[in-house]
C-alpha angles and dihedrals in degrees: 000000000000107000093239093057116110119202091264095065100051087051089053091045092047091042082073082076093060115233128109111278103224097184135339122200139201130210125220137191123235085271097064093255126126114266081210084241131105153141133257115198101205113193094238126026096228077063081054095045086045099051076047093063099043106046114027110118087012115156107232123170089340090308123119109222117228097198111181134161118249132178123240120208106205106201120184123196111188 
């Protein structure tokens, strides 16, 4: 993801795939800066095939995205 990215354009730039966005998230460094990773929560899995499809390898301000599935454990302690 290019460093200068926020959450809110990588939603607008997903939403092209059609499928309901859930949650993106960005990951930053110690310092605060954009580790130029995060993680988009699509409502269905065939949205998230479909993002898949449509922007791996997508050129994106001079960034190449490596869009992957990956799988999430939730885990609650209460």
């Amino acid at each position: 993801i290019p460093y200068s990215k926020t959450w809110q354009d990588i939603k607008d730039l997903f939403k092209a795939a059609g499928g309901n966005i859930i949650r993106v998230n960005l990951f930053e460094g110690m310092n605060g800066r954009s580790k130029g990773q995060g993680t988009i929560l699509f409502e269905t899995v065939q949205d998230a095939k479909n993002a898949i499809a449509k922007f791996n390898q997508y050129e994106w301000g001079g960034r190449k995205l490596e869009v992957r599935e990956v799988n999430i454990t939730f885990s609650f302690f209460f």
